[in-house]
FIKOLZA-1660 file (N, C-alpha, C; in steps of 0.1 Angstrom, whole numbers, plus 5000, padded with zeros to 4 digits):
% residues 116
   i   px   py   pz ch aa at
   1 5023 4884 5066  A  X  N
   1 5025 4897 5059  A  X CA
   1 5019 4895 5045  A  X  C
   2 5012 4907 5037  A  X  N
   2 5007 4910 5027  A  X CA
   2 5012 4919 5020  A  X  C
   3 5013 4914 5005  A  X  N
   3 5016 4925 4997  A  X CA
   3 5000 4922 4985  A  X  C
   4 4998 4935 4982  A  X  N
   4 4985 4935 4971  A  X CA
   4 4989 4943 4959  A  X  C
   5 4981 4938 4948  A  X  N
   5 4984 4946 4936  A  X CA
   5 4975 4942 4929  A  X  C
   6 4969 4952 4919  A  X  N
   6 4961 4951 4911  A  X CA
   6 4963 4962 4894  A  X  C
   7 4947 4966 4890  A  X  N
   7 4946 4975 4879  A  X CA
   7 4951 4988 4888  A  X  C
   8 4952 4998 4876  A  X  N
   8 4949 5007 4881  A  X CA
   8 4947 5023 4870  A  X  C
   9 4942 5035 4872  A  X  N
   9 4940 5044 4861  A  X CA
   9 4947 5057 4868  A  X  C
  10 4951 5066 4861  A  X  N
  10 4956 5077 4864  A  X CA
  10 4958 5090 4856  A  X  C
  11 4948 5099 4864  A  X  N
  11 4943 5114 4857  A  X CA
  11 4955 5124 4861  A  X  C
  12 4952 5133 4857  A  X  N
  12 4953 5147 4865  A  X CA
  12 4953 5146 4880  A  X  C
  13 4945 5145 4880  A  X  N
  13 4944 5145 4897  A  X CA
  13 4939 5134 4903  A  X  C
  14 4937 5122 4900  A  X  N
  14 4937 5111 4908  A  X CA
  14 4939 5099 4904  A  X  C
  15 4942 5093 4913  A  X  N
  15 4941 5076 4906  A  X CA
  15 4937 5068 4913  A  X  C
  16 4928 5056 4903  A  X  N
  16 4915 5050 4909  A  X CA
  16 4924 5037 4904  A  X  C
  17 4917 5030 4914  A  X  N
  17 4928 5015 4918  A  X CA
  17 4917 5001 4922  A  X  C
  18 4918 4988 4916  A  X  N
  18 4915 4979 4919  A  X CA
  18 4923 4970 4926  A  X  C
  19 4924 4966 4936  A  X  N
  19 4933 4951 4942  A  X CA
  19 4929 4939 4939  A  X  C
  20 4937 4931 4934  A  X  N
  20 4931 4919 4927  A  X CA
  20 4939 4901 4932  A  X  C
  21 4949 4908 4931  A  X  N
  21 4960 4898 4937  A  X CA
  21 4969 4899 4951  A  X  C
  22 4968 4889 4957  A  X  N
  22 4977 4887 4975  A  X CA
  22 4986 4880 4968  A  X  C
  23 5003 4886 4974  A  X  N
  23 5010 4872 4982  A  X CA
  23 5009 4877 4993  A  X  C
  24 5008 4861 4999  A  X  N
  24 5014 4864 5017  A  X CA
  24 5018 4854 5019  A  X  C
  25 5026 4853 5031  A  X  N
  25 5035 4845 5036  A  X CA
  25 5031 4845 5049  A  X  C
  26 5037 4832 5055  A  X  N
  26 5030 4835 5068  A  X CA
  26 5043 4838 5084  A  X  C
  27 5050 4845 5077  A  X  N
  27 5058 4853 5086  A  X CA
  27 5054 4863 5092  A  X  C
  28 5064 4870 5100  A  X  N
  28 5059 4881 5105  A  X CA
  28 5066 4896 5100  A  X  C
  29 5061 4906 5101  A  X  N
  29 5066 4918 5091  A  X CA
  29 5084 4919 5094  A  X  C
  30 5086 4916 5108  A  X  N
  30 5100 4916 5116  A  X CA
  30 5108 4905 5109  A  X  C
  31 5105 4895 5098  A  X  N
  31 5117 4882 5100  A  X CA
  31 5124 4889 5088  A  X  C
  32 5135 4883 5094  A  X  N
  32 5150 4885 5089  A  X CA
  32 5145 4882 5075  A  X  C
  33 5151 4890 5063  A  X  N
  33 5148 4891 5047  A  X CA
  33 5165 4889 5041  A  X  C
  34 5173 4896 5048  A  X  N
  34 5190 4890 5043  A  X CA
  34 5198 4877 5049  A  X  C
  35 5190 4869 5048  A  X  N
  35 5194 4853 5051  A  X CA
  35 5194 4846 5044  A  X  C
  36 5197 4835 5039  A  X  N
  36 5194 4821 5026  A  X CA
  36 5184 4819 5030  A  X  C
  37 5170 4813 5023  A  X  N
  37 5159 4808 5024  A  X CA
  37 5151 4813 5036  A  X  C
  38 5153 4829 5032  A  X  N
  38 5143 4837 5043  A  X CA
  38 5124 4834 5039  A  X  C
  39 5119 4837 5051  A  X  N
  39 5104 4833 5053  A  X CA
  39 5097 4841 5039  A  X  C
  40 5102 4847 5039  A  X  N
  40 5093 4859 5024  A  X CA
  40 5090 4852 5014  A  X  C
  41 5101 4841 5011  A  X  N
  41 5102 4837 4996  A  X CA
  41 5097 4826 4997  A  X  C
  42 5089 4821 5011  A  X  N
  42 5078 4812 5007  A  X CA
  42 5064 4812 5011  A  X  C
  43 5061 4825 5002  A  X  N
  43 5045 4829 5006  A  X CA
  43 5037 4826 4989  A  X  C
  44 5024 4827 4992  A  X  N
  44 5017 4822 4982  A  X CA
  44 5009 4836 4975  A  X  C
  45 5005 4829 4962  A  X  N
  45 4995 4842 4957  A  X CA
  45 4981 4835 4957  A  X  C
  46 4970 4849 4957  A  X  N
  46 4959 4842 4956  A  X CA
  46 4950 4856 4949  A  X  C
  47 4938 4854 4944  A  X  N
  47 4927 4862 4938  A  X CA
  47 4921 4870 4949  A  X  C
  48 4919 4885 4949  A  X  N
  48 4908 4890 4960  A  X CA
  48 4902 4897 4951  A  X  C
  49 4894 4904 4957  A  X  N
  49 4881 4911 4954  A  X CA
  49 4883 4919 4963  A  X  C
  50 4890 4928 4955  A  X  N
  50 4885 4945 4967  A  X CA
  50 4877 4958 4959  A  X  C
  51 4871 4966 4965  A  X  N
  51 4862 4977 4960  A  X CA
  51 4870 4986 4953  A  X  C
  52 4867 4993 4942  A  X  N
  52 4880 5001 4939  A  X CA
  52 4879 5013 4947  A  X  C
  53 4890 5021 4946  A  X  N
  53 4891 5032 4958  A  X CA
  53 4896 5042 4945  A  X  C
  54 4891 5055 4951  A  X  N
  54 4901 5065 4944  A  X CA
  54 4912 5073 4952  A  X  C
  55 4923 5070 4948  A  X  N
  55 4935 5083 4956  A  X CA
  55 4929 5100 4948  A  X  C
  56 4932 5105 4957  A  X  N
  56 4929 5122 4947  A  X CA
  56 4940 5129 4953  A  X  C
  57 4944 5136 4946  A  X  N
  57 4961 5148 4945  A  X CA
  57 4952 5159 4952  A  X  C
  58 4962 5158 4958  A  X  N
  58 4966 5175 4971  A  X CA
  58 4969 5187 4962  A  X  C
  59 4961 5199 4964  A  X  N
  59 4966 5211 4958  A  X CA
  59 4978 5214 4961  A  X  C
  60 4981 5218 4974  A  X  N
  60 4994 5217 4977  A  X CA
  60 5004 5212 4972  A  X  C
  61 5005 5198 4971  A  X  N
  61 5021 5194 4970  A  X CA
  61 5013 5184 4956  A  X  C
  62 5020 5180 4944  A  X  N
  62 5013 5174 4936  A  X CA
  62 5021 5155 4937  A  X  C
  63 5027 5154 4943  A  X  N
  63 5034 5143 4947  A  X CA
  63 5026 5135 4959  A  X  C
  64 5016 5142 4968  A  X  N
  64 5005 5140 4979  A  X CA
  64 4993 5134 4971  A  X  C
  65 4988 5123 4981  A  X  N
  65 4974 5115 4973  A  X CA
  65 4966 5112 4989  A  X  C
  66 4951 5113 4988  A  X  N
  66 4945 5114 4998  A  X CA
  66 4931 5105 4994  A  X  C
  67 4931 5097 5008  A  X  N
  67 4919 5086 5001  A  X CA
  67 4906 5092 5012  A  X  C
  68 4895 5098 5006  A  X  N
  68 4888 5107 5013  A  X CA
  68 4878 5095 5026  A  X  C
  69 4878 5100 5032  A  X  N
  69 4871 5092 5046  A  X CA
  69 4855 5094 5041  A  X  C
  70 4849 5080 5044  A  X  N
  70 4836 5078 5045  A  X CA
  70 4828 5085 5056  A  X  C
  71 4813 5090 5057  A  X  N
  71 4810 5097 5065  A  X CA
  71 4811 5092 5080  A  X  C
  72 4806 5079 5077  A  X  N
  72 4813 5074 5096  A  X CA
  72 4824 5075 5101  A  X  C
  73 4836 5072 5090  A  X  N
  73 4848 5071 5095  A  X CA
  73 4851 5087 5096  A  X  C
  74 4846 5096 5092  A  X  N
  74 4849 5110 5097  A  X CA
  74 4840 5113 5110  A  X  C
  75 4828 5103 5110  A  X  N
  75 4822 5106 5125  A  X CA
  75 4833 5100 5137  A  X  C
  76 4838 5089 5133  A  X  N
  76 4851 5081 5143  A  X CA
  76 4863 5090 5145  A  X  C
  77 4864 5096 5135  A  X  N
  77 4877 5105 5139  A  X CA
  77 4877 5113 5147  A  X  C
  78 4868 5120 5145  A  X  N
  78 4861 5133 5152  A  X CA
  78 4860 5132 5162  A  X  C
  79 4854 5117 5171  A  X  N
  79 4852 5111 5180  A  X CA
  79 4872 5109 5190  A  X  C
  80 4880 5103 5181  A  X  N
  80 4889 5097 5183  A  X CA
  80 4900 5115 5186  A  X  C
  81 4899 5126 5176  A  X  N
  81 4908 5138 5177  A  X CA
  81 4898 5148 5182  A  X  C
  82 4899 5154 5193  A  X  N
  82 4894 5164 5201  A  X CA
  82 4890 5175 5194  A  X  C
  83 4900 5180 5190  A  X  N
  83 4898 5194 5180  A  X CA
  83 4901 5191 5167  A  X  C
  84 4906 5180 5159  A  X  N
  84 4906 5179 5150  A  X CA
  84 4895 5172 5142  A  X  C
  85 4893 5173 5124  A  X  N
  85 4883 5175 5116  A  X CA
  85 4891 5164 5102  A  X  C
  86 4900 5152 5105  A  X  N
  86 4903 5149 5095  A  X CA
  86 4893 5142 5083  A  X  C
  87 4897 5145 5072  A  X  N
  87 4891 5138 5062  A  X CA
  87 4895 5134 5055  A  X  C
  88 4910 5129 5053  A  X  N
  88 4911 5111 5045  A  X CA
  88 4922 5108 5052  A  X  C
  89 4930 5100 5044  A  X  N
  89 4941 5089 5043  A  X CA
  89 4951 5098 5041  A  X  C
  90 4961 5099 5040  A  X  N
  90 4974 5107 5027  A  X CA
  90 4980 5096 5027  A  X  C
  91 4984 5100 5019  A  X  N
  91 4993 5088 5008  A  X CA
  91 5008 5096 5006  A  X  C
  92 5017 5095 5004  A  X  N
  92 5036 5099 5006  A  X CA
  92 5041 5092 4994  A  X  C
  93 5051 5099 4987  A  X  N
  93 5059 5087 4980  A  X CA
  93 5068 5080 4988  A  X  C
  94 5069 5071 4985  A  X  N
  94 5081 5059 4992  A  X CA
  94 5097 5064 4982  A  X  C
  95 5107 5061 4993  A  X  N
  95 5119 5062 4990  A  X CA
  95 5125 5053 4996  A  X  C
  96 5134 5047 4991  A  X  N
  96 5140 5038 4996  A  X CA
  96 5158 5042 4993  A  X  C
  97 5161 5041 5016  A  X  N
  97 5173 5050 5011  A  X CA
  97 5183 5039 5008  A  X  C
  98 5200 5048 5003  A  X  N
  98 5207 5032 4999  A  X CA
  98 5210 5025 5004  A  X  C
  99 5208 5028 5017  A  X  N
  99 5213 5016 5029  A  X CA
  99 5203 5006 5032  A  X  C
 100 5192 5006 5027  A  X  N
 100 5182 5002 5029  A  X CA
 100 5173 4998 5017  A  X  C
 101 5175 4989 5012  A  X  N
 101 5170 4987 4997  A  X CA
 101 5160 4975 4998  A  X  C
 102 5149 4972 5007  A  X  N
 102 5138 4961 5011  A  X CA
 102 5130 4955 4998  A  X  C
 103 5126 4966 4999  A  X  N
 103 5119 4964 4988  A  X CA
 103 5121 4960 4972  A  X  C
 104 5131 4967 4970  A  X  N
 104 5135 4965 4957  A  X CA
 104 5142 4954 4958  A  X  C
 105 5152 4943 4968  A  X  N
 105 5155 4928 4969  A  X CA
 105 5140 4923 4971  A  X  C
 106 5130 4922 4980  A  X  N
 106 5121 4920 4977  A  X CA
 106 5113 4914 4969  A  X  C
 107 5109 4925 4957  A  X  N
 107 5104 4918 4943  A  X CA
 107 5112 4911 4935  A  X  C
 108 5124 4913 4935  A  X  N
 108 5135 4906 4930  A  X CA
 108 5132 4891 4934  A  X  C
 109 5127 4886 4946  A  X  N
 109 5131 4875 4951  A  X CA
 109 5117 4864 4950  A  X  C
 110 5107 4874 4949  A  X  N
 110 5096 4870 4947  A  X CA
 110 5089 4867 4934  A  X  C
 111 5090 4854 4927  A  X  N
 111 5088 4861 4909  A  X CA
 111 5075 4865 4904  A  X  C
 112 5066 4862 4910  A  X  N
 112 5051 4871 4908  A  X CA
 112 5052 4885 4906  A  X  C
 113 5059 4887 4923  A  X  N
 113 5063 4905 4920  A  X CA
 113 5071 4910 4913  A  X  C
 114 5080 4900 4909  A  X  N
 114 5095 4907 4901  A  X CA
 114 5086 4909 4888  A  X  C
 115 5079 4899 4882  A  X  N
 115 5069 4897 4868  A  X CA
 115 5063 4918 4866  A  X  C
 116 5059 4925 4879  A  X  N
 116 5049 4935 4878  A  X CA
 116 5057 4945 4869  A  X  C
% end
């Protein structure tokens, strides 16, 4: 499992992002996280190099972010959805309900991430 994180800038209408930092662990996304000395809390950090990307805001809904598809990857889609014509990613805010709080024990547990 991977978690990434990096720079990042934020307009009006979009935000453009670099990934710079992995932890991972070498569990699987399924292992048990409410145990003593669960698999999560022994993964490592390391340096990447990713391209930066830009998210761009939905007229519609301003809480919506859409990462626009490259021209192949809208020729694959096209290919892949019969009548449909997609062109990016969307992006959702995350909520985390109270019975379910992963993530936020998570970074808690992890001190790289807890540091962000």
């Amino acid at each position: 499992m991977r978690y990434r994180w990096g720079m990042y800038r934020i307009t009006d209408k979009a935000i453009t992002y670099q990934l710079t930092d992995e932890y991972y662990f070498p569990g699987h996304w399924d292992d048990p996280w409410n145990v003593p000395d669960p698999a999560y809390a022994k993964g490592l950090v390391r340096s990447i190099d990713e391209p930066e990307l830009t998210l761009t805001r939905t007229e519609c809904d301003p809480t919506f972010y859409y990462l626009r598809y490259t021209e192949r990857e809208c020729e694959m889609a096209a290919d892949h959805y019969a009548t449909a014509r997609p062109q990016g990613l969307s992006y959702r805010p995350y909520h985390e309900p109270e019975s379910m709080k992963f993530y936020s024990w998570l970074f808690k547990q992890i001190p790289v991430l807890a540091e962000l």
